[in-house]
C-alpha positions as CSV (number, residue, x, y, z in Angstrom):
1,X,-67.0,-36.3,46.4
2,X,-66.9,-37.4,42.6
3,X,-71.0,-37.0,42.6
4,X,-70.7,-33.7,43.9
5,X,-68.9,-33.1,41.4
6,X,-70.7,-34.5,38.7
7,X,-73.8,-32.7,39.8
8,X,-72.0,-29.5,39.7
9,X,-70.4,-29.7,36.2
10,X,-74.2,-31.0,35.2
11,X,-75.5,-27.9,36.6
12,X,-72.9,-25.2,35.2
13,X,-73.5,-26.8,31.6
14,X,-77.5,-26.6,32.2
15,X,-76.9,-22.9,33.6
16,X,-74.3,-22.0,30.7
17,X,-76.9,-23.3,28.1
18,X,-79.7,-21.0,30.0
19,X,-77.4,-17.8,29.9
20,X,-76.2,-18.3,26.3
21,X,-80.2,-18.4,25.3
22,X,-80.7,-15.2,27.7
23,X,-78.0,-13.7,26.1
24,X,-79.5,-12.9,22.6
25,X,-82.4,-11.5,24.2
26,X,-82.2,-7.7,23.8
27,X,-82.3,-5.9,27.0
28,X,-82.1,-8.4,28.7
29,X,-78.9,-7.3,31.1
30,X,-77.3,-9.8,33.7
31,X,-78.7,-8.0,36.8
32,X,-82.2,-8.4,35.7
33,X,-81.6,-12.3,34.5
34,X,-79.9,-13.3,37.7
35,X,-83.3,-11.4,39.9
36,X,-85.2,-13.5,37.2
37,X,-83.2,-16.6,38.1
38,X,-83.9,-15.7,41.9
39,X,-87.5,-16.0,41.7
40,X,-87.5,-19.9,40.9
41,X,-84.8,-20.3,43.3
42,X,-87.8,-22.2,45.7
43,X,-89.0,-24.9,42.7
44,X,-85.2,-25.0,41.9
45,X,-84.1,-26.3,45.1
46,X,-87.1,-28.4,45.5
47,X,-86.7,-30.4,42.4
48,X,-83.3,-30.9,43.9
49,X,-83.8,-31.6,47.4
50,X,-83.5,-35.7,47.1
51,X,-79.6,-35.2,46.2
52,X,-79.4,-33.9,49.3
53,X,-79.0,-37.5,50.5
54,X,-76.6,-38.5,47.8
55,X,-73.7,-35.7,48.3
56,X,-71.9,-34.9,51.6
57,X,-72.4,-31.2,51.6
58,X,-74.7,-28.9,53.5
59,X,-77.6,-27.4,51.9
60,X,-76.0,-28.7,48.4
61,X,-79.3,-28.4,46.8
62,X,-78.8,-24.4,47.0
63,X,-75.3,-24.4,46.4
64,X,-76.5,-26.0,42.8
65,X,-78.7,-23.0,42.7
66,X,-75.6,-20.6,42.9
67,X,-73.4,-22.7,41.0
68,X,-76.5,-22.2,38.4
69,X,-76.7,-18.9,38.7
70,X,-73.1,-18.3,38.3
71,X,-72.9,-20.3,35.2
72,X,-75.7,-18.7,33.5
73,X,-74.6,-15.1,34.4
74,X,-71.4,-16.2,33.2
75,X,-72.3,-17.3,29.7
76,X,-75.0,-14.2,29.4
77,X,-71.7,-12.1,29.6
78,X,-70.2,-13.9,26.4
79,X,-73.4,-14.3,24.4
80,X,-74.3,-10.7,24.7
81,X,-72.0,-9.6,22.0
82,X,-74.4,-11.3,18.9
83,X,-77.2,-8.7,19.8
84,X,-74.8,-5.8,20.1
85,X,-72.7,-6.9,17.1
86,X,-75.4,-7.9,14.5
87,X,-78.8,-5.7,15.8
88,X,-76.6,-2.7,17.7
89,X,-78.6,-3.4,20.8
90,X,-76.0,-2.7,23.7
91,X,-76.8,-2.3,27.4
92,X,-74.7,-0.7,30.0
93,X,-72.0,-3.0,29.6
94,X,-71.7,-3.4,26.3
95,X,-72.3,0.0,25.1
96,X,-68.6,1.0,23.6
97,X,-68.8,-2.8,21.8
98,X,-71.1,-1.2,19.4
99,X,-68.6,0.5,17.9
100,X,-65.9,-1.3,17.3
101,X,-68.2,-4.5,16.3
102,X,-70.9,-2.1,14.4
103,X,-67.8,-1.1,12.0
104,X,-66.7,-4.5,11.8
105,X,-69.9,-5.6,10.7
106,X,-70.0,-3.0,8.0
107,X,-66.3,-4.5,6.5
108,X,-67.9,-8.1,6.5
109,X,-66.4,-9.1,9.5
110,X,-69.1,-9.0,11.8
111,X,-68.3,-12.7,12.8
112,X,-64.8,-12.3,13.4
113,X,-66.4,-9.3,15.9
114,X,-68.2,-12.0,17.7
115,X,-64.8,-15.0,17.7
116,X,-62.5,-11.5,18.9
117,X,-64.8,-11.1,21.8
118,X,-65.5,-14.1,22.6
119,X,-61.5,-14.5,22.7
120,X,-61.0,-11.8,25.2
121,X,-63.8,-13.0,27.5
122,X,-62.5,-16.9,27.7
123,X,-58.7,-15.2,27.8
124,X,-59.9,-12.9,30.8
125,X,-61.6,-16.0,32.5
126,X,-58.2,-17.9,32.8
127,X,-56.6,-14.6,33.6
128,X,-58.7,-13.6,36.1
129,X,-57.9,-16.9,38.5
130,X,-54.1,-16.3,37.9
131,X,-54.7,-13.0,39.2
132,X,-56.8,-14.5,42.2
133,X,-55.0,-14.9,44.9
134,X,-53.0,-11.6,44.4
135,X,-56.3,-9.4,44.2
136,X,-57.1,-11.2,47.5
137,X,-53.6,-10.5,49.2
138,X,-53.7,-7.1,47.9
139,X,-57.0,-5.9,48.2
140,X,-57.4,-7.3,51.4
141,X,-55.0,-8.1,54.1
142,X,-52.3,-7.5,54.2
143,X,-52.1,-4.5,51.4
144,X,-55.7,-3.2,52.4
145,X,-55.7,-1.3,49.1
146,X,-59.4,-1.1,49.1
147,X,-59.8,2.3,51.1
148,X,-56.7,4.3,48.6
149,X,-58.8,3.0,45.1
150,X,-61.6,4.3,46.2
151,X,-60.4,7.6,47.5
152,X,-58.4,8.1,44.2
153,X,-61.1,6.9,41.8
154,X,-63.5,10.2,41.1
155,X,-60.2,11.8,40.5
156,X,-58.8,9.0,38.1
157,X,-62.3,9.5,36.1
158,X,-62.2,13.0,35.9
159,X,-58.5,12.3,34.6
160,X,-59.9,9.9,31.8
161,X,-62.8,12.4,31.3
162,X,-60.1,14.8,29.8
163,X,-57.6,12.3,28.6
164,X,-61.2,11.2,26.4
165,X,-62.0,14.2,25.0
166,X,-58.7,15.9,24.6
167,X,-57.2,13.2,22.5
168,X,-59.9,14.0,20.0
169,X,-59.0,13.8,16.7
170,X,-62.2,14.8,14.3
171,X,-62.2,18.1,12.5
172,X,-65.7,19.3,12.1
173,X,-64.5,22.2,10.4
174,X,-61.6,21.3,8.6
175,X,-63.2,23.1,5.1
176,X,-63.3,26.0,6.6
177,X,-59.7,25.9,9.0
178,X,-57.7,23.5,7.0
179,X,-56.8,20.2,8.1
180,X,-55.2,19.6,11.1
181,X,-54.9,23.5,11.8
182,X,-54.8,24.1,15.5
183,X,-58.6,25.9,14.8
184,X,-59.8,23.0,13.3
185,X,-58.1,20.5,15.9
186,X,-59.8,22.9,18.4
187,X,-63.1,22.5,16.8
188,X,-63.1,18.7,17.1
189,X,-62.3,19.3,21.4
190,X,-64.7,21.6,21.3
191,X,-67.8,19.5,19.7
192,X,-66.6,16.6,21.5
193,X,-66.2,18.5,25.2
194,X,-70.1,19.4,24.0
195,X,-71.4,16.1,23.5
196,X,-70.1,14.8,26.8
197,X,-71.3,17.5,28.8
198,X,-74.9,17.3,27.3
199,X,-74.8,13.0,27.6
200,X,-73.5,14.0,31.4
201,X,-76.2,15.9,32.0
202,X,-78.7,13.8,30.5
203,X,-77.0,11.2,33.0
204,X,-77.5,13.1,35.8
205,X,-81.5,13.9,35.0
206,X,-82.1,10.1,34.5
207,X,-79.8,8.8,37.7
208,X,-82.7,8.9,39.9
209,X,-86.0,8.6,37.6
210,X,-88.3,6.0,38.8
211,X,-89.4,3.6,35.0
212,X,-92.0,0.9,35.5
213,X,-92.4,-1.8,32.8
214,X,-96.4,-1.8,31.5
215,X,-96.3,-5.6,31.8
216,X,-94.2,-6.2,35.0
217,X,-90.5,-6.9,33.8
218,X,-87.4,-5.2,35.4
219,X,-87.4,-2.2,34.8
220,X,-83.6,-1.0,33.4
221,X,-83.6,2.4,33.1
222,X,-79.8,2.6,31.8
223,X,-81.2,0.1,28.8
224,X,-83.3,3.0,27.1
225,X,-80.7,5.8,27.4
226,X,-77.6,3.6,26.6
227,X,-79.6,1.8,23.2
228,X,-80.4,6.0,22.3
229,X,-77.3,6.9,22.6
230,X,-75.4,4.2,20.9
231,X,-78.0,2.1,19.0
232,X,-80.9,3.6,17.1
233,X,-78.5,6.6,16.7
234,X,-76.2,4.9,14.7
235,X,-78.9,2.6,13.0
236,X,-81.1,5.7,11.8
237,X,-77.6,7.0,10.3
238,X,-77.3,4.2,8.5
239,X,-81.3,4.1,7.4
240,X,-80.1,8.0,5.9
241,X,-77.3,6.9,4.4
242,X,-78.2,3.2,3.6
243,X,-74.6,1.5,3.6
244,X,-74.5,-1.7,1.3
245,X,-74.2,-4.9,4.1
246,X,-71.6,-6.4,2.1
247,X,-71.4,-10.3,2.7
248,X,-69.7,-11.7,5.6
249,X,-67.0,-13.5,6.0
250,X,-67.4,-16.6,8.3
251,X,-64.1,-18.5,9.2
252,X,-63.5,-21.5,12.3
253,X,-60.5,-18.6,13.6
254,X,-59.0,-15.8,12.7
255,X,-55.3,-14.8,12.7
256,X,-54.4,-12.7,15.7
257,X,-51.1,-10.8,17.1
258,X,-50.2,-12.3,20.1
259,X,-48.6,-9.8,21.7
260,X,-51.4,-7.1,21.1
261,X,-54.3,-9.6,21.7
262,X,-52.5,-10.6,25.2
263,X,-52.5,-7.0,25.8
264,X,-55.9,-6.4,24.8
265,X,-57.0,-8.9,27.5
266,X,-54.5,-8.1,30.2
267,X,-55.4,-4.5,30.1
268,X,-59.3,-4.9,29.9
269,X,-58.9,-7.8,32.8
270,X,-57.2,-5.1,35.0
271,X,-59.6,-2.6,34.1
272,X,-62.6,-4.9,35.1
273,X,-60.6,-5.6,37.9
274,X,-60.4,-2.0,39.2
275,X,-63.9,-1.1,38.6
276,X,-65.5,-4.5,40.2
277,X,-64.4,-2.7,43.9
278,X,-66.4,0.1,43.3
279,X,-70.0,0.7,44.6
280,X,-72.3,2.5,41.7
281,X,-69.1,1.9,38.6
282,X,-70.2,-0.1,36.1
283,X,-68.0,-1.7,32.9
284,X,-68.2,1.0,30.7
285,X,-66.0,2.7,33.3
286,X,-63.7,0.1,33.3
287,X,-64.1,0.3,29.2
288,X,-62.7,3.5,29.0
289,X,-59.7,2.8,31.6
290,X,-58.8,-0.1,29.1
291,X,-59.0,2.4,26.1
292,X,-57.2,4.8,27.4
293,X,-54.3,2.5,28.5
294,X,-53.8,0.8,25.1
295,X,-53.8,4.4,23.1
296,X,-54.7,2.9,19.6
297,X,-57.6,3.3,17.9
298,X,-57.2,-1.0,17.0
299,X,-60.8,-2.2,16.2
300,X,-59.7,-5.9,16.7
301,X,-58.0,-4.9,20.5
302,X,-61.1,-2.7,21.3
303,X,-63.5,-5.9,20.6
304,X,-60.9,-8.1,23.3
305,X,-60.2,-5.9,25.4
306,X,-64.0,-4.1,26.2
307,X,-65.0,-7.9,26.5
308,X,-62.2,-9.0,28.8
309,X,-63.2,-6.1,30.8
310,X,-66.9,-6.5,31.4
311,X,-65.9,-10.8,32.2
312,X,-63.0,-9.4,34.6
313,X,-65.8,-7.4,36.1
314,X,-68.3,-10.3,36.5
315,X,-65.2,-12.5,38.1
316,X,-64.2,-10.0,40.6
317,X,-67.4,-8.4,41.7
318,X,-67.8,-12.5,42.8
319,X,-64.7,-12.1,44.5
320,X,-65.6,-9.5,45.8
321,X,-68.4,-10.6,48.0
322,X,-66.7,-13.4,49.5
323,X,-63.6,-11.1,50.5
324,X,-65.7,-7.9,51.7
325,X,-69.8,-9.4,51.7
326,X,-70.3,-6.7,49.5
327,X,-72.6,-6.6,46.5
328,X,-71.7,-4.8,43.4
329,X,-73.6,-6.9,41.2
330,X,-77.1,-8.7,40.8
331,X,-75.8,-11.7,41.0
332,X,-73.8,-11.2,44.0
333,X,-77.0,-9.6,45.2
334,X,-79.4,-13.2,44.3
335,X,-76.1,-15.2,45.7
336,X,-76.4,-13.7,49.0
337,X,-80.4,-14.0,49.0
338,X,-79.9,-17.9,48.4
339,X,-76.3,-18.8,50.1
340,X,-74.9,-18.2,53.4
341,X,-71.7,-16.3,52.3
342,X,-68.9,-17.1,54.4
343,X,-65.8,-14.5,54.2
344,X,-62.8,-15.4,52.9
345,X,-60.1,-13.9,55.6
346,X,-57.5,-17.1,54.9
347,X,-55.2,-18.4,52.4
348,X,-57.4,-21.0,51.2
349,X,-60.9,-20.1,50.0
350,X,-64.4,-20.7,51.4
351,X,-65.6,-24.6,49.5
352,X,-68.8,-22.6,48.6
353,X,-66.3,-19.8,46.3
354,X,-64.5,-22.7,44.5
355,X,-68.0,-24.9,43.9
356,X,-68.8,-21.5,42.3
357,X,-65.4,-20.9,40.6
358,X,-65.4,-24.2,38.8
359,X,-69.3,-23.1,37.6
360,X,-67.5,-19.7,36.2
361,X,-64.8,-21.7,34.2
362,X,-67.2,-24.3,32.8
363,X,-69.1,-21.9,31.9
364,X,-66.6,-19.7,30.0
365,X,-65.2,-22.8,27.8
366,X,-68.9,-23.7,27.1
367,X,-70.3,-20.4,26.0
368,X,-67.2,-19.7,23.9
369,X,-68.1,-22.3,21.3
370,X,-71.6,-21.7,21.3
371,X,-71.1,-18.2,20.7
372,X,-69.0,-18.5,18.3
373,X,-71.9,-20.7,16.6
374,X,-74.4,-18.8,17.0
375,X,-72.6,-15.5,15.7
376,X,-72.0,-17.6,12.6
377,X,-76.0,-18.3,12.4
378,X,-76.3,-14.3,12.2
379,X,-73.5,-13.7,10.1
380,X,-74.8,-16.2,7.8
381,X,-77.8,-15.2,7.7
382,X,-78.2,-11.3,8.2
383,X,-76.5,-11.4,4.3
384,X,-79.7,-12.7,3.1
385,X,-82.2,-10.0,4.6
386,X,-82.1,-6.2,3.0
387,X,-79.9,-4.0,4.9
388,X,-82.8,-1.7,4.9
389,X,-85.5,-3.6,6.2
390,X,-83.2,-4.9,8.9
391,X,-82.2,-1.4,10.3
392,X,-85.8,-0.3,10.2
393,X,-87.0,-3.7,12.0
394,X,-84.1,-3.2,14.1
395,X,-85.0,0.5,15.4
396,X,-88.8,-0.8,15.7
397,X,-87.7,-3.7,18.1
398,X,-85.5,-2.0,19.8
399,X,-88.4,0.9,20.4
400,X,-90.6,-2.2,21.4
401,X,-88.4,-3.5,23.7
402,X,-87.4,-0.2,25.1
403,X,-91.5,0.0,26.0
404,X,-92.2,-3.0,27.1
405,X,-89.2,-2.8,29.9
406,X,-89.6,0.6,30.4
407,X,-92.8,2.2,29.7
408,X,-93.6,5.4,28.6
409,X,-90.9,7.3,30.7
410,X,-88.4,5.6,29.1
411,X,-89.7,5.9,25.5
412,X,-88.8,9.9,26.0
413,X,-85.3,8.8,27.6
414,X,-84.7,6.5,24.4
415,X,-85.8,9.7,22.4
416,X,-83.3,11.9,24.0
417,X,-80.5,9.5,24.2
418,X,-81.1,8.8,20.3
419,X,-81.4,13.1,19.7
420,X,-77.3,13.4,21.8
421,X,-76.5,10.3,20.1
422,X,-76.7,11.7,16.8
423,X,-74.8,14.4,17.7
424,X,-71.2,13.3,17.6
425,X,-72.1,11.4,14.2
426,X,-72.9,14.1,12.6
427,X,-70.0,16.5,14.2
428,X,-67.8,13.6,13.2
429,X,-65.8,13.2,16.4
430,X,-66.0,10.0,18.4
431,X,-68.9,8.5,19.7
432,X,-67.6,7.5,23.1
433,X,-67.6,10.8,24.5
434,X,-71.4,9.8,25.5
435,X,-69.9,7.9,27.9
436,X,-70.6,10.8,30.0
437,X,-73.7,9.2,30.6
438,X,-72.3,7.4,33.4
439,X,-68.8,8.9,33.9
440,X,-70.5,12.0,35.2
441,X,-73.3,11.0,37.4
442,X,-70.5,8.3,38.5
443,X,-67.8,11.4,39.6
444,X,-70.0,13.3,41.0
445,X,-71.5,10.3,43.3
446,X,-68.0,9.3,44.3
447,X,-67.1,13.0,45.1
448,X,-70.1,13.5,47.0
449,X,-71.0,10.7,49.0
């Protein structure tokens, strides 16, 4: 039993190591690393085969696989946040981190952006196995609450849809109305109603386009619209404007309210929670439930709780298969290529879930530290290049990237998704109301399947 276990903790600090490298790669989202991670599931195993011998467990080569898997998938959710913070490079999950962590960045605090998210992740990790058992109990039998969440959901997202774009608060034309005059108010609902219908419909003429990488990677197609609408939009904002970086602050930790940062995670956990049982939902939903339940514009809560949120979502969508063999993620999809998935219909879980479980939480303590490091590497260093030249290199990576995963099809999405992104910027209302991007094709496929 004790070399089992030494070979798993081995294996979830080789697969956290792998993620935390993956996770600094941009574009590079968890569903196409853990189909990257399937294909050398074969050498994996074989290099492994000999411990067979050595453990007492069935097919424990594979379950080291899994346990890898897990790990790195795991870690990749932390890391993430150093591309988005310090190159505005999101993907589907991250998309809304951009803002909060973008503005940061621009106040000198882009590493505290990093240690906040990194706080909310590893704080939604040890949340998320308190909340365990209970998701299991009332998800499944006996409270079978699976079947009323997702009857009720469309409707909760149309609900959020309006909540979003009727607590707007920007005043394009306060000049002209006066400010906070019930036109001008009226003119910020107005432009932001706009840009959420046009990213919604730009969401719905994408949902089923077919995008081939010219050189054979996945192929992400939510990768080009999401870094339009919330990356090189911003970024060729700032190239017009040409803010002054200023220098950042680098500290070990930063002082944080308790209260509000235990809220931050609790709400974003739930939120990841709720969206992990649906088929099709993706974080950013679960983004905007956690936004909407804490009502403050905080840029320090938005960093915690959008991060506890997409690592809730990554727990549960685990959970998830084990409790229902259904696969809402990548990696649950890779997990049930490799393992036998037994379901979990008892009090006490299937060995395979808690090998895997113990992979998620060394995984999460590992990759907190190292992210923490390595946003102090950028921080450091991103001081010393012109702000300039970085935004332009950054738009011309991202553009690279965007082709070489995509192709030429999603080169014109990217174009697009940049045009609606610069919309909102320049109306001056909030930039989350291109969320619509997934909100709407996401109600309309939950109202009509």
């Amino acid at each position: 039993m004790l070399i089992d276990l030494f070979f798993i903790l081995l294996v979830a600090c080789i697969g956290a190591l792998v993620g935390c490298g993956t996770g600094v790669v941009v574009g590079l989202h968890i569903n196409n690393l853990s189909l990257i991670l399937l294909s050398i599931s074969g050498i994996f195993c074989y290099v492994l085969a000999p411990l067979e011998a050595l453990s007492g467990v069935d097919n424990f080569a594979v379950l080291l696989f899994a346990v890898f898997l897990v790990s790195a998938a795991t870690a990749h959710t932390f890391v993430n946040i150093v591309p988005t913070t310090f190159l505005g490079a999101p993907n589907e999950d991250s998309a809304l981190l951009v803002l909060p962590s973008h503005s940061l960045l621009l106040k000198g605090r882009g590493h505290e952006a990093v240690w906040l998210s990194s706080l909310g992740s590893l704080g939604s990790v040890f949340l998320c196995f308190a909340l365990l058992l209970p998701f299991r109990f009332l998800i499944g039998e006996p409270g079978n609450l699976y079947g009323l969440v997702w009857e009720i959901m469309p409707f909760v997202l149309i609900a959020l849809s309006l909540v979003l774009i009727g607590t707007e608060h920007g005043e394009p034309f306060r000049e002209k109305f006066g400010k906070n005059s019930i036109q001008s108010r009226l003119s910020g609902i107005g432009f932001a109603a706009l840009v959420f219908s046009l990213s919604g419909i730009f969401g719905v003429v994408i949902f089923n386009m077919q995008v081939q990488s010219p050189i054979g990677l996945p192929a992400p197609l939510l990768f080009p619209a999401l870094t339009g609408l919330f990356g090189s939009s911003a970024l060729l904002y700032s190239l017009r404007h040409e803010p002054l970086l200023p220098e950042q602050h680098v500290e070990s930790a930063y002082e944080v309210d308790f209260g509000k940062s235990l809220k931050s995670i609790l709400t974003g956990t739930l939120s990841g929670t709720l969206v992990s049982i649906l088929p099709g939902a993706t974080p950013a939903a679960g983004t905007i439930v956690a936004r909407a339940l804490q009502r403050e514009n905080d840029e320090r809560a938005a960093m915690i709780s959008i991060s506890a949120v997409n690592t809730a979502n990554s727990f549960f969508v685990l959970a998830m298969l084990f409790m229902f063999l259904k696969m809402r993620s990548g990696v649950a999809l890779a997990l049930d290529k490799v393992l036998i998935i037994p379901l979990w219909d008892t009090l006490l879980m299937p060995p395979s879930l808690a090998y895997l479980l113990i992979g998620v939480l060394v995984a999460a303590v590992f990759s907190y530290f190292l992210t923490c490091w390595l946003g102090k590497i950028f921080a450091v260093r991103i001081g010393k290049i012109a702000y300039r030249k970085l935004i332009i290199g950054a738009i011309c990576f991202l553009g690279a990237m965007v082709f070489l995963f995509t192709g030429p099809k999603g080169m014109l999405v990217f174009l697009t998704g940049t045009t609606i992104g610069l919309l909102p910027i320049a109306f001056g209302v909030r930039r989350s109301h291109s969320m619509g991007v997934l909100l709407v094709p996401l109600i309309l496929t939950l109202l009509f399947n």
